[in-house]
C-alpha positions as CSV (number, residue, x, y, z in Angstrom):
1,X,-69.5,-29.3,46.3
2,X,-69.5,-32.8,45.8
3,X,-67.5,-33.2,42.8
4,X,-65.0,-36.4,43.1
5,X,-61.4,-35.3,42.6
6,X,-58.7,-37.7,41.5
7,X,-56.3,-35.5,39.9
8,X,-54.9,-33.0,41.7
9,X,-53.3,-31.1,39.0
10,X,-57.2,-29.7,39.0
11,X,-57.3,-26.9,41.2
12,X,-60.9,-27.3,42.5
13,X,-59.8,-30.6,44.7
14,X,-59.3,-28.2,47.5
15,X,-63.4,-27.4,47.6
16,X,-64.5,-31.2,47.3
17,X,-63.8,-34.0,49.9
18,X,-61.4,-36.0,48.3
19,X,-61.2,-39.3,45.4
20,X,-63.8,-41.5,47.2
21,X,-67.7,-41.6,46.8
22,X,-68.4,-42.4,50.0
23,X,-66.1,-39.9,51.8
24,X,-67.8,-37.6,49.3
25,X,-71.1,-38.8,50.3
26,X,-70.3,-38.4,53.8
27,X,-68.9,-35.1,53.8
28,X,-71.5,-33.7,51.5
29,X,-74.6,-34.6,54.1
30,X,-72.9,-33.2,56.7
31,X,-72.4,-30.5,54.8
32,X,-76.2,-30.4,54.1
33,X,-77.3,-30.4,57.1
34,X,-75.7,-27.6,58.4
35,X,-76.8,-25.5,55.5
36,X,-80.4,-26.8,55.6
37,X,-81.0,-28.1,58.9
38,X,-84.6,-29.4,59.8
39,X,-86.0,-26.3,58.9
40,X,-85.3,-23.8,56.0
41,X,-87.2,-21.4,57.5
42,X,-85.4,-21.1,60.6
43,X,-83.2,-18.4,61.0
44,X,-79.6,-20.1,61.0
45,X,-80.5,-22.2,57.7
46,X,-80.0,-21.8,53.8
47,X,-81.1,-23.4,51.0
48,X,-78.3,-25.6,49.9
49,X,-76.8,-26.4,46.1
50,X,-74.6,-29.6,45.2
51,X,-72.7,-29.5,42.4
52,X,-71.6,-29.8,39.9
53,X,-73.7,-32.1,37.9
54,X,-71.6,-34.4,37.3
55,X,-68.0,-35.5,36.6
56,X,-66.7,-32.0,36.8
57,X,-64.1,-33.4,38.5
58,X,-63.1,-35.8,35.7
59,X,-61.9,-32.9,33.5
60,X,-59.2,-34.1,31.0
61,X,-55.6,-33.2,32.2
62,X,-56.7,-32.2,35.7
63,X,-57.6,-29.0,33.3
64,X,-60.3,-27.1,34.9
65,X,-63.3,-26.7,32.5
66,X,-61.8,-29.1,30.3
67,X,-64.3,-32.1,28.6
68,X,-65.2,-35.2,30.8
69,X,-65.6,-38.5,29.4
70,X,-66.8,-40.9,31.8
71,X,-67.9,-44.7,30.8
72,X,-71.2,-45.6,32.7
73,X,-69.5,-47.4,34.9
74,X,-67.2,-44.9,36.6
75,X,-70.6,-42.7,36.2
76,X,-73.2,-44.8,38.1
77,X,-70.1,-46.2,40.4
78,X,-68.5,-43.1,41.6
79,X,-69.4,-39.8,40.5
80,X,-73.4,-40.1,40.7
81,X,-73.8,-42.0,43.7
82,X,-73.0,-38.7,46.4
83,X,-75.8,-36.5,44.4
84,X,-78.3,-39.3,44.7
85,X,-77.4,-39.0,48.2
86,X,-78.2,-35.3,48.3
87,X,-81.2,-36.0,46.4
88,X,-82.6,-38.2,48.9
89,X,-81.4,-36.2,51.7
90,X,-83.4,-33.4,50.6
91,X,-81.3,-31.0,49.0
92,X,-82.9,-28.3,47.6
93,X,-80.9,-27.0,44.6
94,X,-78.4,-28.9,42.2
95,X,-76.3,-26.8,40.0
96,X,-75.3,-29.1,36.1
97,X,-71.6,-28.7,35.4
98,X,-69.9,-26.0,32.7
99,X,-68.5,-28.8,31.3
100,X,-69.3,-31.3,28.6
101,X,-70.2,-35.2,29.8
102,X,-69.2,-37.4,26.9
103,X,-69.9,-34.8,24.2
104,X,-72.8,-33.5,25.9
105,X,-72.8,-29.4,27.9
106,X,-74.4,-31.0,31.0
107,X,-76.1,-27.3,31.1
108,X,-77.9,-29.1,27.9
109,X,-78.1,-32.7,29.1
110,X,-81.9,-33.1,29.0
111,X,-81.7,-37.3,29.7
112,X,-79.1,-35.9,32.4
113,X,-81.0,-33.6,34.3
114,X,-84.5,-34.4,33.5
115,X,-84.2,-38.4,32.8
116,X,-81.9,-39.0,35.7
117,X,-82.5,-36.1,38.2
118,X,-86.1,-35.5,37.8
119,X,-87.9,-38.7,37.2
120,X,-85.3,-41.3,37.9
121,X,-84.1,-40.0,41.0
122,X,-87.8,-37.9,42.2
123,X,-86.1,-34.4,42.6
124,X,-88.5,-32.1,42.6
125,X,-86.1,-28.9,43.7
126,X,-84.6,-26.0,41.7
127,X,-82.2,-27.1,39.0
128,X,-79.8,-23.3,38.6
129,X,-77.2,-22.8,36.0
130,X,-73.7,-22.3,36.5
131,X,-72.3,-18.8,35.9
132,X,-73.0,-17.6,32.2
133,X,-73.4,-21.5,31.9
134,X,-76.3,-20.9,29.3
135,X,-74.7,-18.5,26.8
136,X,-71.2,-20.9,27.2
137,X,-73.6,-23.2,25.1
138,X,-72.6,-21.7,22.1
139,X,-69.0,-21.3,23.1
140,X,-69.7,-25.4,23.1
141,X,-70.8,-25.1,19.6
142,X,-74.1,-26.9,20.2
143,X,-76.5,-23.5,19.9
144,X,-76.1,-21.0,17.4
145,X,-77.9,-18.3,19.1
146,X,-78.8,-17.0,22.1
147,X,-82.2,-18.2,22.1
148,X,-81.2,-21.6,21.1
149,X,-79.1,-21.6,24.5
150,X,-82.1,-20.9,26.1
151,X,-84.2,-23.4,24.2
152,X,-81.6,-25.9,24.8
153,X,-80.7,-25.7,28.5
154,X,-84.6,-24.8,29.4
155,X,-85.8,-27.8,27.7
156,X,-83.0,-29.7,29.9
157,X,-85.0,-28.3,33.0
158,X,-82.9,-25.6,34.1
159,X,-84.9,-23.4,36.1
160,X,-82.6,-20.8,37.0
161,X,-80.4,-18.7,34.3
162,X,-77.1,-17.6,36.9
163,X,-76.2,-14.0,35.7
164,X,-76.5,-14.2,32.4
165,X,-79.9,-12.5,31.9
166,X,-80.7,-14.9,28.9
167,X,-83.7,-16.3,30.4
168,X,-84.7,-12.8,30.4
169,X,-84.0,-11.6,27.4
170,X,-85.0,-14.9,25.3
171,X,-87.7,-16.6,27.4
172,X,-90.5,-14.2,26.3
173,X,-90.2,-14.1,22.9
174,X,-89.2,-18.6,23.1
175,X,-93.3,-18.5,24.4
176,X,-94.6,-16.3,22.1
177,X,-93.7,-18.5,19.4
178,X,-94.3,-21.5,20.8
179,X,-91.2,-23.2,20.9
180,X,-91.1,-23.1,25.2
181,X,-94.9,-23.5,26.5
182,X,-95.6,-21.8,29.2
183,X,-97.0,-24.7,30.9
184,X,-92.9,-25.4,31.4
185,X,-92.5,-21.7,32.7
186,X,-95.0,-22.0,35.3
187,X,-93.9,-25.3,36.2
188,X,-89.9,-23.6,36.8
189,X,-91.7,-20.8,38.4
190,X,-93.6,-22.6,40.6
191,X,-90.1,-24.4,42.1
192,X,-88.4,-20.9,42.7
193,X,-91.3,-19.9,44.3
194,X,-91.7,-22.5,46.5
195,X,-87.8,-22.3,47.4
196,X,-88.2,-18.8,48.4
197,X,-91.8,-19.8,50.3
198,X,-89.5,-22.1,52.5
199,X,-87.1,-20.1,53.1
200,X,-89.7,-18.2,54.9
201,X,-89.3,-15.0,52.1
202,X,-92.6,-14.3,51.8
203,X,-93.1,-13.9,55.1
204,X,-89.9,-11.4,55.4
205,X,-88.4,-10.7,52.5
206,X,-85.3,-9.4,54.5
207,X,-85.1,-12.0,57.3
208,X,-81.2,-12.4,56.1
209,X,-80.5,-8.8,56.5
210,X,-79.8,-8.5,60.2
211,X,-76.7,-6.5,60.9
212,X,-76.9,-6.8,64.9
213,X,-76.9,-10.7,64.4
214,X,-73.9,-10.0,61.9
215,X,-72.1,-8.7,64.2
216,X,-72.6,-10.8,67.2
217,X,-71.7,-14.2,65.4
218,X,-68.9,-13.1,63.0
219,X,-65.9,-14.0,64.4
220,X,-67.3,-14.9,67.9
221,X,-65.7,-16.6,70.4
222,X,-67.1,-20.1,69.8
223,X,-67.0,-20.2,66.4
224,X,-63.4,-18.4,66.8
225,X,-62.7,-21.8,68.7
226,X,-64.7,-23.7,66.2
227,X,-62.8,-22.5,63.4
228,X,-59.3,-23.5,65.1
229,X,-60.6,-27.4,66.0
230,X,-61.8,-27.5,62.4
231,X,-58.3,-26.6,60.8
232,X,-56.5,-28.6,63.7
233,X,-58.2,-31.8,63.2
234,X,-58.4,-32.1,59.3
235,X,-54.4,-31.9,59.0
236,X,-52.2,-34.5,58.7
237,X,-49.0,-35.8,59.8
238,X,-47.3,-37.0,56.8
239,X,-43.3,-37.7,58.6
240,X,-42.1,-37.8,61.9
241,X,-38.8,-39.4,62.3
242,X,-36.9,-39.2,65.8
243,X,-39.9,-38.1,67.3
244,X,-39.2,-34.7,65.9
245,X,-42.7,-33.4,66.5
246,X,-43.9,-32.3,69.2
247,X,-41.5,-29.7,69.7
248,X,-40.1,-28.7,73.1
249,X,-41.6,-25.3,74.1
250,X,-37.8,-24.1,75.4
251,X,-36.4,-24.8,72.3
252,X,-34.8,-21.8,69.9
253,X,-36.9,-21.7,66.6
254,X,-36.0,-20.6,63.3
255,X,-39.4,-20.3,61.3
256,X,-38.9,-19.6,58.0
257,X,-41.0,-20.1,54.2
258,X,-42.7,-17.7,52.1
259,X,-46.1,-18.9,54.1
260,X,-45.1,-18.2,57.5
261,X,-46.7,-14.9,58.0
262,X,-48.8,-15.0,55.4
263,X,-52.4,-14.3,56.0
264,X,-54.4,-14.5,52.7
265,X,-52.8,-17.7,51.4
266,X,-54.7,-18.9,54.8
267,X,-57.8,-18.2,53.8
268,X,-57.6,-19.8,50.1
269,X,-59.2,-18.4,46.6
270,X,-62.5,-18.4,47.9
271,X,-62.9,-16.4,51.1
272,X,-66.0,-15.1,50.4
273,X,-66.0,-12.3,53.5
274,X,-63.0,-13.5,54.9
275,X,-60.5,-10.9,55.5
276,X,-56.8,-11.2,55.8
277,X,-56.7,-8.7,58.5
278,X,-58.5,-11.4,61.0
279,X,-56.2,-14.3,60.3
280,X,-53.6,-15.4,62.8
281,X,-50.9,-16.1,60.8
282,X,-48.6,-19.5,61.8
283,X,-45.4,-17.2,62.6
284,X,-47.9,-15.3,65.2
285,X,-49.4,-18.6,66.5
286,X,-45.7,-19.9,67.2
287,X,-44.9,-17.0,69.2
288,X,-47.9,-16.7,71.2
289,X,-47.5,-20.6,71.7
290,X,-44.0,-20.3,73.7
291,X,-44.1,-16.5,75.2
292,X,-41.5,-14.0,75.5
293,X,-39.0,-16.7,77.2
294,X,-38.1,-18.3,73.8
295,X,-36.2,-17.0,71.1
296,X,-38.4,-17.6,68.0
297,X,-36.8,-15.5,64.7
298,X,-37.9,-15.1,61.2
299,X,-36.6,-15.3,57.6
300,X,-39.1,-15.5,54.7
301,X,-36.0,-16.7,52.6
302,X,-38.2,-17.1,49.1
303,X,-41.5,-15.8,47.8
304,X,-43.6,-18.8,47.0
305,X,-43.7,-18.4,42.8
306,X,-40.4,-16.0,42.9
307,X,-37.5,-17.1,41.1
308,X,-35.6,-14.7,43.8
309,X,-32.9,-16.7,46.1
310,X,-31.2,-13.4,47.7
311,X,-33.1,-14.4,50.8
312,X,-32.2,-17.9,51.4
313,X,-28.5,-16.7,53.0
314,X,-29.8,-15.2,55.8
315,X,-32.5,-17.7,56.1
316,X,-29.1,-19.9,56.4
317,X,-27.6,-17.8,59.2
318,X,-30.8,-17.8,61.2
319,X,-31.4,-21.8,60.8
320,X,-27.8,-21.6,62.0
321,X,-28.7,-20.1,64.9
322,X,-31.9,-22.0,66.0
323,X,-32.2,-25.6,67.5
324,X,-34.5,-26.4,65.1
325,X,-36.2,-24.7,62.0
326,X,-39.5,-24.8,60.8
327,X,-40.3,-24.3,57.3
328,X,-43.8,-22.9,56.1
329,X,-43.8,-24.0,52.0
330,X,-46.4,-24.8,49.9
331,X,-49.1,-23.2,47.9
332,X,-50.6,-19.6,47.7
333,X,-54.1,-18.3,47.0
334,X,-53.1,-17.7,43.6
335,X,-52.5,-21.5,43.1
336,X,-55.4,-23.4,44.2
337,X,-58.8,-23.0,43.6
338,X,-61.5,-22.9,40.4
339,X,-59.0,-21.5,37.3
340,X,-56.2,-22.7,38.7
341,X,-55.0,-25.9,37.9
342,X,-50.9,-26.7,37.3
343,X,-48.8,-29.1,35.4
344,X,-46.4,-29.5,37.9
345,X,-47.7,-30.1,41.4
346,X,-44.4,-30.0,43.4
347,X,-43.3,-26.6,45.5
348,X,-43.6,-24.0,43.3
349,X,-41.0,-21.3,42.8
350,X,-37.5,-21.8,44.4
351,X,-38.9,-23.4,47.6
352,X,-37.3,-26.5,47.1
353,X,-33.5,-24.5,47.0
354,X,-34.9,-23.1,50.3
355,X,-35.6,-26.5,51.9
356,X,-32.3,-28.4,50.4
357,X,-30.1,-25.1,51.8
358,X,-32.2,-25.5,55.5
359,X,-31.8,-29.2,55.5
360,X,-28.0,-29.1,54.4
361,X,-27.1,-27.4,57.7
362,X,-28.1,-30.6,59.8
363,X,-30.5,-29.3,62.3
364,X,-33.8,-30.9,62.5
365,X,-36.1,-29.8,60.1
366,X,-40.3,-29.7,60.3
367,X,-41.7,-28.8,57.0
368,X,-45.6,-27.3,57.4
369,X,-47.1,-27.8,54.3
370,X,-50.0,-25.3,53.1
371,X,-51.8,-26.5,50.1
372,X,-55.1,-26.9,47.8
373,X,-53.8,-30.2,46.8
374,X,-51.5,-33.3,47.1
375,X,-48.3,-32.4,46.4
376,X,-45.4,-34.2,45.0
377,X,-42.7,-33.6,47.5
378,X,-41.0,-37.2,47.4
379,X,-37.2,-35.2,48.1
380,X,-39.1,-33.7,51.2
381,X,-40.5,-37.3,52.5
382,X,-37.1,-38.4,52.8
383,X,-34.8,-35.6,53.9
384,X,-36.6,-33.6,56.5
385,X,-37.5,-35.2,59.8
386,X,-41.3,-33.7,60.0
387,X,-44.1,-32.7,57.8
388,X,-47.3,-31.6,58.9
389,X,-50.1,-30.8,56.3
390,X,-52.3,-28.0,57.3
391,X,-53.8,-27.3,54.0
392,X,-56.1,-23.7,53.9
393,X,-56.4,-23.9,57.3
394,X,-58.5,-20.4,57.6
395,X,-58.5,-17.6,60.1
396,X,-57.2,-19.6,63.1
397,X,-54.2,-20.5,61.2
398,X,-51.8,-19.8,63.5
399,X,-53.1,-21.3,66.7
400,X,-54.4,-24.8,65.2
401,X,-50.5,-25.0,63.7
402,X,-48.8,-24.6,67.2
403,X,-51.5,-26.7,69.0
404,X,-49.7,-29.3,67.1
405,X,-46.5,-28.4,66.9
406,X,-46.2,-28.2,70.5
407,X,-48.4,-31.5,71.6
408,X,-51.4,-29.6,73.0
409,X,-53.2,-31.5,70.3
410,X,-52.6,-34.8,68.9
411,X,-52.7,-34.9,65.0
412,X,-55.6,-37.3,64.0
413,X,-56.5,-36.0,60.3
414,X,-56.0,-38.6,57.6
415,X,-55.4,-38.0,53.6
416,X,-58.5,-37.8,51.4
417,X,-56.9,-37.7,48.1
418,X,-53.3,-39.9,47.2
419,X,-50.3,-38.3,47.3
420,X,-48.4,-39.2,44.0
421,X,-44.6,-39.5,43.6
422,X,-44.5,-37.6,40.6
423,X,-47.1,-35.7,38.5
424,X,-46.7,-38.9,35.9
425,X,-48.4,-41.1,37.9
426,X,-51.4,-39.4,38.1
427,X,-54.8,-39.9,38.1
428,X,-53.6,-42.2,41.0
429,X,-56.0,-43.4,43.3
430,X,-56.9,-46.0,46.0
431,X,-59.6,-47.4,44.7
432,X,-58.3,-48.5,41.1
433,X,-59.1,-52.4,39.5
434,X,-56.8,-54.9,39.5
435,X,-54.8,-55.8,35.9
436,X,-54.3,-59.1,33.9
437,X,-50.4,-58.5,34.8
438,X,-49.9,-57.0,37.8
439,X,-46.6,-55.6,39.4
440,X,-44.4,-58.2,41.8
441,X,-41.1,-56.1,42.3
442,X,-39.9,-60.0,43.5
443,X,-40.6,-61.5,40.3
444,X,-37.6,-60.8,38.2
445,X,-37.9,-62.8,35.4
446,X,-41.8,-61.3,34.3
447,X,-41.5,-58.3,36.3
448,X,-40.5,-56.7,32.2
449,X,-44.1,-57.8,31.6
450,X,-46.4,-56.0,34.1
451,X,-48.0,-52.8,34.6
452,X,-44.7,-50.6,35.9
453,X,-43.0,-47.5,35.6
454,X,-39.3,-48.0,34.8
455,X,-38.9,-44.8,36.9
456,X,-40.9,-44.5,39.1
457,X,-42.4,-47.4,41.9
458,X,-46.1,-47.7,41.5
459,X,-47.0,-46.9,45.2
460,X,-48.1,-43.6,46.3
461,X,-46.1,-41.1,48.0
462,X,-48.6,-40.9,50.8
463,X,-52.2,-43.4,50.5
464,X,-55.3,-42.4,51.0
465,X,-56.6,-42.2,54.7
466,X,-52.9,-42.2,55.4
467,X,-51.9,-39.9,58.4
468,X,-49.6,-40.3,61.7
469,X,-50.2,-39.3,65.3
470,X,-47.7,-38.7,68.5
471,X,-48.6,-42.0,69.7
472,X,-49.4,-45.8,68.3
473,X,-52.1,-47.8,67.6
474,X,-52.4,-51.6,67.5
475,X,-55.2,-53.4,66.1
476,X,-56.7,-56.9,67.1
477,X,-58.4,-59.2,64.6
478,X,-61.3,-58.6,62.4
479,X,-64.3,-60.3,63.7
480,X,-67.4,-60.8,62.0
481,X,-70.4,-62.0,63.5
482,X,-71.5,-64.6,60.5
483,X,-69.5,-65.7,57.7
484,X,-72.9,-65.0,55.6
485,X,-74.5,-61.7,54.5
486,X,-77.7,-62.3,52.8
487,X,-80.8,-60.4,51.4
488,X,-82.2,-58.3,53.7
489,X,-79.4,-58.6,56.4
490,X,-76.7,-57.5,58.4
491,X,-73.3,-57.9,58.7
492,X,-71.6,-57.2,61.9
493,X,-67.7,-56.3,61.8
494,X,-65.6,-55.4,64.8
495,X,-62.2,-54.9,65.8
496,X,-60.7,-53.8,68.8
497,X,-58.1,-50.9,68.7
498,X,-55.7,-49.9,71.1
499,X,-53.3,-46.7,72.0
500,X,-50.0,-48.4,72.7
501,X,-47.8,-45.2,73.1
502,X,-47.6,-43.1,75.8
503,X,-50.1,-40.3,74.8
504,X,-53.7,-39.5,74.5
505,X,-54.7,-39.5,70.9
506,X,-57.2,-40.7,68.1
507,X,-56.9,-42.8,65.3
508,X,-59.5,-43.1,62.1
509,X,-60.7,-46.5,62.1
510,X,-61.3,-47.2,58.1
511,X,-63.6,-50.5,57.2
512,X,-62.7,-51.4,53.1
513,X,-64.7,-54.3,51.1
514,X,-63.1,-56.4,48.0
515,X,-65.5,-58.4,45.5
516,X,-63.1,-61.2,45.0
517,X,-64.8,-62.3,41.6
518,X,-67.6,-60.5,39.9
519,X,-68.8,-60.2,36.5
520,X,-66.9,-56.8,36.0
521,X,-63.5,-56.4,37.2
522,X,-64.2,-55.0,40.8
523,X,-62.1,-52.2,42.8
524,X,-59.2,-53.2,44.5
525,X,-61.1,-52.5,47.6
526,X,-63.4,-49.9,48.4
527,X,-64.3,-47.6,51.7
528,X,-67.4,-48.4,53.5
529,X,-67.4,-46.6,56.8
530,X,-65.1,-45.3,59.4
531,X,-65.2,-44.7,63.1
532,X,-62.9,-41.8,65.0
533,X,-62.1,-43.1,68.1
534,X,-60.2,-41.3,70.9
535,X,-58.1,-43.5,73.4
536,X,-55.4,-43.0,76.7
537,X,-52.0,-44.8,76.8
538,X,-53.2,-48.2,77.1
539,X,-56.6,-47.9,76.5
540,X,-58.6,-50.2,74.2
541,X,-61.8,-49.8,72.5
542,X,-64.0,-52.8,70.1
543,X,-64.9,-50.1,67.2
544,X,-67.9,-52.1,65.3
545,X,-69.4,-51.4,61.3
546,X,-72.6,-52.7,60.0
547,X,-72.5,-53.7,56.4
548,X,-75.6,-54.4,54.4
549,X,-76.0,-55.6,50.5
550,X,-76.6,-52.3,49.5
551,X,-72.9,-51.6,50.1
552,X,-71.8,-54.5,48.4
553,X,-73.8,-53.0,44.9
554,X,-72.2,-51.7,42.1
555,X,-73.4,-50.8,38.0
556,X,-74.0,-54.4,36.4
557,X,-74.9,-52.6,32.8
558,X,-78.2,-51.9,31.0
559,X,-79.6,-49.1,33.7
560,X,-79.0,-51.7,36.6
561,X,-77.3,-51.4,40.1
562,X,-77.4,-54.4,42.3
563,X,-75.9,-57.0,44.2
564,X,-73.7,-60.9,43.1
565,X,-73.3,-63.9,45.3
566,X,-70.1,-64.3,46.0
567,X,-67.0,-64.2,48.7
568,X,-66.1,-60.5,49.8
569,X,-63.3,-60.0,52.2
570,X,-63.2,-56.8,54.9
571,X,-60.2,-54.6,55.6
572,X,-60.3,-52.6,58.6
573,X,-57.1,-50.5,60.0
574,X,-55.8,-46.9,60.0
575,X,-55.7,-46.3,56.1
576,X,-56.2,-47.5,52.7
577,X,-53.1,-50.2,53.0
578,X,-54.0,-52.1,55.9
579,X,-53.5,-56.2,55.7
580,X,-56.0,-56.8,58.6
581,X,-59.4,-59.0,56.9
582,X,-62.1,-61.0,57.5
583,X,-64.0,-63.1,55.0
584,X,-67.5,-63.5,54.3
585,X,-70.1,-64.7,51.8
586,X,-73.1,-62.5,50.7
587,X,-75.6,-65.1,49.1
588,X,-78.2,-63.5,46.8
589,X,-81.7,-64.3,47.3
590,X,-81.5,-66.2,50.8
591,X,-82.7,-64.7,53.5
């Protein structure tokens, strides 16, 4: 999936990778090539799908399956650019959107699908519905009929009819009266069967069912370990005041939350052949993490959508008790996920009672967040002295949590999406344009006049590619190898980062670019690359980027992408806010 989400009151955020195009981009490659590999044939590979075809992620109100309007700009800018990517990277499938694009059921969108993704872009793979996407035409109220779904999303190029049996049912009869001809069926045919040629299907048509190999990889050892890196490294330190976090292993823990021994909220809506019964859950993980020597006790003290506070007393007494208490809040399966967006995007239920009643006893608090999506938890940012996000964080739940919580790990995730202050502030994103009156809290005498909240600041709760570690970094000064970019050149930036605490750990080096005038109001600054980079205490390391004009493009109107003349400045640092630039001038033309 490489829809862009910047709303997070839509509940699909948690399948994508986050507000940015080229985080998107990134992330959906790599997703591709694990799929696909080099070989769809081999036996570890399957043919791959992006979706949804596009702006799904747009959907009015954060509403899932709501309309999307999108001007061309935001289209060609953001939302298009990671399936072009997929496109050229070979993907083999692209699924269109249930949703309408500016009027338009993209399941219908013939200058969509065939004028962009066929003969604009070259893609010559299967183009497959989304479930009962076809007869969902008529829910639209652009067919009438059945058949005239069919007509309509066959003659947009959609090869593949996903469970509705339309295609079956309507095809035939669409030939035999010449309104489809079956020049077009043997053209869709053709693609499906070259898919499954591939794939190697005609050579076995049951090379997928194996039940030895099953049973040797599921749940393995190394991808056991795998799945425990994967959920360690993607979460993020939001707070850690005091140096709360990481906790003393001889310490007396109180864990308490409706999440803390919860093993299907782990695993998220869509599981697929997960089972609960295999997850670790964080309460087991905590114990296993300190042994029989310390005391660690449990409360659930609220469900996590109950309105039910008869728990939260002796979640008291046991907080009491502890040194210090770690609360596991946040989302459920039931809350995240396609069907499931909300309104109101802080803790749900009567966690928030829970957390106030912990805090209020003055021991030190670490909150472990699980959620599908930023949440807006500005009481929490201020009041408790930790907060580690762990999102869906999958079978190996437990264990990836206490490899953090106990410094066997360093944290190094960082945010993919912005964390909003309140739900009224959203969409809120990094990447927004600049106004004609913009904010300057020291300004008094205008400040009446610019874009502002009265209640609210405009800043994020959390930015994105925000996220702490247990030690520090310190960056040097941007260098660039030329203050000139030009046509058909490079761009060399570097900067040299260094681990200035007292621990082993890694920070996300982020590179940003800002137009600073262009014919259409430009982003405020937009990602172009990062770097992970691992250092020891005192270590430094020159991380380098290479930018090219094709980075510097953007949609000038009238079907064309390209590139202005002009001064750009770089920002490179640990997340979306950072001061630290460089100038250059790209030069159009000059070589």
């Amino acid at each position: 999936m490489v829809d862009i989400g910047r709303d997070p009151r839509w509940g699909r955020v948690v399948e994508g990778a986050g507000e940015d195009p080229y985080l998107d981009t990134v992330m959906g490659l790599a997703q591709l090539r694990g799929f696909q590999g080099d070989d769809l044939a081999a036996s570890d590979t399957m043919l791959a799908t992006a979706k949804h075809f596009v702006g799904y992620g747009a959907v009015q109100a954060g509403r899932d399956y709501n309309s999307v309007y999108l001007p061309q700009i935001l289209l060609r800018d953001v939302y298009l650019p990671p399936f072009h990517a997929m496109v050229d990277a070979g993907v083999a499938a692209v699924m269109p959107s249930l949703t309408t694009l500016n009027g338009v059921p993209a399941t219908a969108d013939r200058g969509l699908l065939t004028g962009i993704l066929r003969k604009r872009w070259g893609f010559r793979g299967l183009i497959v519905s989304d479930y009962d996407a076809i007869p969902e035409l008529q829910t639209h109220e652009v067919a009438a009929t059945p058949a005239d779904a069919v007509r309509l999303a066959f003659d947009a190029g959609v090869d593949i009819d996903l469970h509705s049996g339309l295609y079956l049912a309507q095809l035939p009869q669409l030939v035999r009266r010449g309104v489809v001809p079956m020049s077009r069926i043997d053209a869709a045919v053709r693609r499906v069967l070259d898919a499954k040629y591939r794939l190697g299907l005609f050579a076995n048509p049951f090379r997928y069912d194996n039940a030895q190999r099953q049973k040797q990889v599921t749940l393995s050892p190394q991808h056991l370990a795998l799945a425990r890196k994967a959920a360690r490294e993607s979460m993020v330190l939001l707070r850690n005041v005091h140096h709360t976090l990481p906790l003393s292993r001889h310490l007396r823990i109180a864990v308490i939350g409706p999440l803390a021994d919860a093993r299907k909220a782990m695993l998220g809506q869509m599981s697929a052949e997960g089972e609960p019964q295999d997850v670790v859950p964080i309460l087991d993980g905590i114990r296993r993490a300190v042994g029989d020597a310390v005391r660690v006790s449990y409360a659930r003290g609220v469900g996590v959508t109950s309105d039910d506070l008869s728990g939260v007393p002796a979640a008291v007494r046991m907080a009491k008790a502890a040194d210090v208490a770690v609360l596991v809040l946040g989302e459920n399966q039931s809350l995240i996920g396609e069907g499931h967006s909300r309104s109101h995007i802080g803790l749900p239920g009567r966690q928030m009672e829970l957390a106030r009643a912990i805090v209020a006893i003055g021991k030190p608090v670490v909150v472990v967040l699980i959620n599908g999506r930023p949440l807006t938890i500005p009481w929490l940012s201020t009041h408790v002295d930790a907060i580690l996000d762990a999102w869906v964080p999958g079978d190996e739940a437990g264990p990836a949590v206490a490899d953090l919580l106990f410094g066997t790990d360093d944290p190094s995730g960082k945010l993919p999406m912005t964390f909003p202050r309140d739900v009224g502030q959203v969409p809120i994103y990094y990447a927004h344009l600049e106004t004609g009156r913009p904010y300057n809290p020291a300004t008094r005498l205008t400040r009446h006049y610019t874009t502002h909240y009265v209640d609210v600041p405009n800043s994020p709760l959390y930015p994105f590619g925000y996220g702490l570690s247990y030690t520090s970094f310190a960056f040097g000064p941007v260098y660039l190898d030329s203050d000139r970019l030009r046509t058909g050149g490079t761009l060399h930036v570097s900067v040299r980062v260094s681990n200035t605490g007292k621990r082993r750990g890694a920070e996300v080096v982020q590179l940003y670019v800002h137009d600073e005038v262009a014919s259409i109001s430009p982003p405020v600054r937009l990602l172009k690359g990062f770097r992970r980079v691992s250092l020891n205490p005192g270590q430094s390391k020159t991380v380098r980027f290479t930018l090219v004009p094709a980075d510097l493009a953007f949609y000038l109107g009238h079907g064309v992408v390209g590139t202005e003349s002009g001064t750009y400045q770089v920002y490179v640092g640990g997340d979306s806010t950072t001061t630290d630039s460089a100038h250059f001038l790209f030069q159009e033309g000059t070589k």
